[in-house]
C-alpha positions in Angstrom: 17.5 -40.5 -8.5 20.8 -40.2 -8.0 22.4 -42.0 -5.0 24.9 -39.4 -3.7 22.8 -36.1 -3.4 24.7 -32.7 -2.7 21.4 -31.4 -0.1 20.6 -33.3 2.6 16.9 -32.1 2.0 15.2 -33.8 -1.1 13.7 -31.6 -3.3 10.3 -31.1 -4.7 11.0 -32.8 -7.9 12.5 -35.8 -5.6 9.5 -36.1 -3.9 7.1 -36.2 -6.6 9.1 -39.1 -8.0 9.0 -41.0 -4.4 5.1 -40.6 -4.9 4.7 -41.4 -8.2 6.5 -44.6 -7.7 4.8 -45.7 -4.6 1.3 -44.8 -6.9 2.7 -47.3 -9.6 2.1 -49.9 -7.2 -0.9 -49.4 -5.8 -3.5 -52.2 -5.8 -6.9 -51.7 -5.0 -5.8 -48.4 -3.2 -3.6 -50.0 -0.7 0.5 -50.5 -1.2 1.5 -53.9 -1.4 3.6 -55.3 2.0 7.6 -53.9 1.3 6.4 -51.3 -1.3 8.2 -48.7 1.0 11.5 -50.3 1.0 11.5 -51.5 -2.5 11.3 -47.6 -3.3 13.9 -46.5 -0.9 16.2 -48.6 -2.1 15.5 -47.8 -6.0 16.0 -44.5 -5.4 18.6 -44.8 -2.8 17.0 -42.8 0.2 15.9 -44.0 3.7 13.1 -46.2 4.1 11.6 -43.5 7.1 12.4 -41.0 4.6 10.1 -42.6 1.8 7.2 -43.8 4.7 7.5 -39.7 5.8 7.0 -38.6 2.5 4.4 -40.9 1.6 2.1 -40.7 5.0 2.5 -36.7 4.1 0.7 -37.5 0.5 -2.0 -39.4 2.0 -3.2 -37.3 4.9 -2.2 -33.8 3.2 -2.5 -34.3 -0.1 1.0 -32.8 -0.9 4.1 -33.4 0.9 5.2 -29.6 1.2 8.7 -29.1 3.7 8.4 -29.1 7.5 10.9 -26.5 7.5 9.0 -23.1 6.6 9.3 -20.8 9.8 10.9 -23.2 11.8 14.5 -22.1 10.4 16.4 -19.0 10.0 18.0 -17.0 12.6 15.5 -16.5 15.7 14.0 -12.9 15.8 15.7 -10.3 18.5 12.8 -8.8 19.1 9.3 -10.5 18.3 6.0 -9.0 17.0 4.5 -8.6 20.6 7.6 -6.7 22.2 7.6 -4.7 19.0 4.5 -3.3 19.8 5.0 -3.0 23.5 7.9 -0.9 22.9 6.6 1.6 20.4 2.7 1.9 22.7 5.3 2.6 25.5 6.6 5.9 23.9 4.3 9.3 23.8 2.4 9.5 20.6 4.4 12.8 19.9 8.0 11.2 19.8 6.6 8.4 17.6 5.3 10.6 14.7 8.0 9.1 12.1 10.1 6.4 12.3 12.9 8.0 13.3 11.6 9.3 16.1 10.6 5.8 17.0 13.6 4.5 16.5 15.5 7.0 18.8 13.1 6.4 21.5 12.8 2.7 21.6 16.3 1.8 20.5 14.9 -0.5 17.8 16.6 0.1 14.3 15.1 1.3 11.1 15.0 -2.1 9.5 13.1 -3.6 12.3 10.5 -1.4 12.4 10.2 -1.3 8.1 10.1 -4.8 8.8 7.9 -4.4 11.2 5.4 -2.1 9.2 5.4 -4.1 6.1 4.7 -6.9 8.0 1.4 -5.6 10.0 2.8 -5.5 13.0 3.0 -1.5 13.6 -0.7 0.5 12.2 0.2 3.5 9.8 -1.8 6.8 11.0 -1.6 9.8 9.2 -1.2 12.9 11.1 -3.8 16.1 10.6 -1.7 18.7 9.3 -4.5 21.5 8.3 -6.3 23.0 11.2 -9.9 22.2 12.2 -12.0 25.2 11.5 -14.9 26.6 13.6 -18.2 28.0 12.3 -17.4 31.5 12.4 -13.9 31.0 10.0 -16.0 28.5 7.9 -18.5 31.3 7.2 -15.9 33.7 6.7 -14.5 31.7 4.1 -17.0 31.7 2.2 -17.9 35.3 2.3 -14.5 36.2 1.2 -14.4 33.9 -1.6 -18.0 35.2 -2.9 -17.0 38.8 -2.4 -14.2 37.9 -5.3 -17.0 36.0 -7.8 -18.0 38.2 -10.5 -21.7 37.7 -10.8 -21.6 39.8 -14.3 -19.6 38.5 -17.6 -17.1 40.9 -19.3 -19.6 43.2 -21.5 -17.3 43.3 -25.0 -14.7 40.8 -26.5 -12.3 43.3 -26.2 -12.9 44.1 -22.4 -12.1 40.0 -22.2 -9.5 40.1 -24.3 -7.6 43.1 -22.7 -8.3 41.6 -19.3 -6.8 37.8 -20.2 -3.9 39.7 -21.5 -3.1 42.1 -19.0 -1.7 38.9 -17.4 1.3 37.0 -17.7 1.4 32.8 -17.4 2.5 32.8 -14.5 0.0 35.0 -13.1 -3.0 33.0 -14.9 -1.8 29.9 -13.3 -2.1 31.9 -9.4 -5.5 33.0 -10.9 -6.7 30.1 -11.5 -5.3 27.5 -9.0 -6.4 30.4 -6.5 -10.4 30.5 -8.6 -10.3 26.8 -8.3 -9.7 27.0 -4.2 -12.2 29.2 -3.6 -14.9 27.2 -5.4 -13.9 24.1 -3.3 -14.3 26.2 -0.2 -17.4 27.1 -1.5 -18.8 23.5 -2.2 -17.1 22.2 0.7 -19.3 25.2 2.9 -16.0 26.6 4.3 -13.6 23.7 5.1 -10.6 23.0 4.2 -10.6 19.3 4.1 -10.2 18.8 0.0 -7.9 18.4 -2.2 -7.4 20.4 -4.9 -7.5 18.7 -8.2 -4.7 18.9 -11.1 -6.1 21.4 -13.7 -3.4 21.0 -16.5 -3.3 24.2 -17.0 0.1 24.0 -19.2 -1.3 21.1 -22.0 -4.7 23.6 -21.9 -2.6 26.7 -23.0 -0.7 24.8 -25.5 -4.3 23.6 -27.2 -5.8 26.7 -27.0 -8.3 25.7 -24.5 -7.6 27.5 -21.6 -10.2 28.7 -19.3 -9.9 32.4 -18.3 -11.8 31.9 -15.1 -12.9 29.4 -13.2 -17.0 28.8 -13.5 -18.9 28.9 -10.2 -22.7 27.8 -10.3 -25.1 30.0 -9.0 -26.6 26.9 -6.1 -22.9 28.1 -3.8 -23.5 32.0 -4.0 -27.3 31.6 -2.9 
C-alpha cells in the first residue's frame, strides 16, 4: 500500500489487504502481541485505523464503511413530514402530483422521490361509473337484442354482407361485437378490459372473423 494515499477513506481493496495480513499471522486463532502495529506500519496507515478495521472483521464478518446514510446533504423535508403534508390536503386536490405539489408547496422531485421511495401510496382513481341493477340489466338486453341467433342462409348473403363494409367500419363492428360480449359475460358491468383483437395482422392473413361468436350459456 502506498504511503501517501489521495482519499482519506481507505478503500475496499485496502482493507482486504489490512485483513489478509493480520490473517497471515495468526497463531492458533489469536494475533500475536504488536501484530496490529507491525501492519500499520507496513502499510503505512494508523495503528487505530488497522485495530478498527480488524475488530470490524471479527465481530461482522466484513468491514463494510460506517459512512452509508450518515453523509450527504441532510433531507429538507423527511419521510414523516412528507406524509403529514400531503394527508393534510383534501383527497380531491391531491389526485396528481401536480396538484400536490401546488397545495403542499413541496416540489415535483421531492415527491417522485418520495413515491419511488415508499413514502407516498399510489391509488388509482375510478374513472368508469358504478352501475346499478336496473342499467346492468339493460345492458344486457340491448346487447342481446343486437345478437343474431340465426347464421347467414347462403355464401353469397355472407359474402355481400362482409362486403358491404369498409375496414374501417369492420374494425367498429367488431371492437363494438367484442364489448357487448364482455358485457354480456361480465352480467352488465363495465369493469373489463377489452382485449387487443389484432384485427389488422388477421386481415392481412386472411383470417378475419366477420362477427364476433357469442355462446348460447349468456343469451339464456
Amino acid at each position: 500500500m502506498d504511503s501517501a494515499r489521495a482519499r482519506r477513506e481507505l478503500s475496499d481493496d485496502n482493507k482486504l489487504e489490512v485483513i489478509h495480513n493480520l490473517q497471515c499471522l495468526l497463531t492458533f486463532g489469536k494475533l500475536p502481541r504488536g501484530s496490529i502495529q507491525a501492519t500499520a506500519t507496513r502499510l503505512g496507515i494508523n495503528r487505530k485505523t488497522v485495530s478498527s478495521i480488524w475488530n470490524g472483521f471479527i465481530t461482522q464478518g466484513s468491514s463494510p464503511s460506517k459512512k452509508a446514510g450518515r453523509v450527504g446533504r441532510k433531507l429538507h423535508y423527511t419521510p414523516d413530514h412528507v406524509t403529514q403534508l400531503v394527508q393534510a390536503v383534501p383527497q380531491e386536490q391531491r389526485t396528481t402530483m401536480r396538484d400536490i405539489s401546488v397545495a403542499t408547496a413541496l416540489s415535483l422531485g421531492t415527491i417522485c422521490r418520495n413515491l419511488k421511495a415508499g413514502t407516498l401510496q399510489r391509488r388509482s382513481s375510478r374513472l368508469k361509473p358504478m352501475l346499478t341493477d336496473a342499467n346492468r340489466a339493460e345492458r344486457v338486453g340491448f346487447c342481446r337484442s343486437h345478437v343474431r341467433r340465426i347464421a347467414a342462409t347462403s355464401l353469397a348473403e355472407a359474402a355481400a354482407t362482409v362486403t358491404a363494409f369498409g375496414e374501417k367500419l369492420d374494425n367498429v363492428f367488431l371492437t363494438f361485437q367484442a364489448v357487448m360480449r364482455l358485457v354480456l359475460e361480465h352480467n352488465g358491468d363495465n369493469q373489463f378490459r377489452l382485449p387487443h383483437m389484432n384485427k389488422a395482422a388477421m386481415r392481412r392473413a386472411g383470417t378475419l372473423m366477420a362477427n364476433v361468436i357469442c355462446p348460447v350459456s349468456l343469451l339464456q
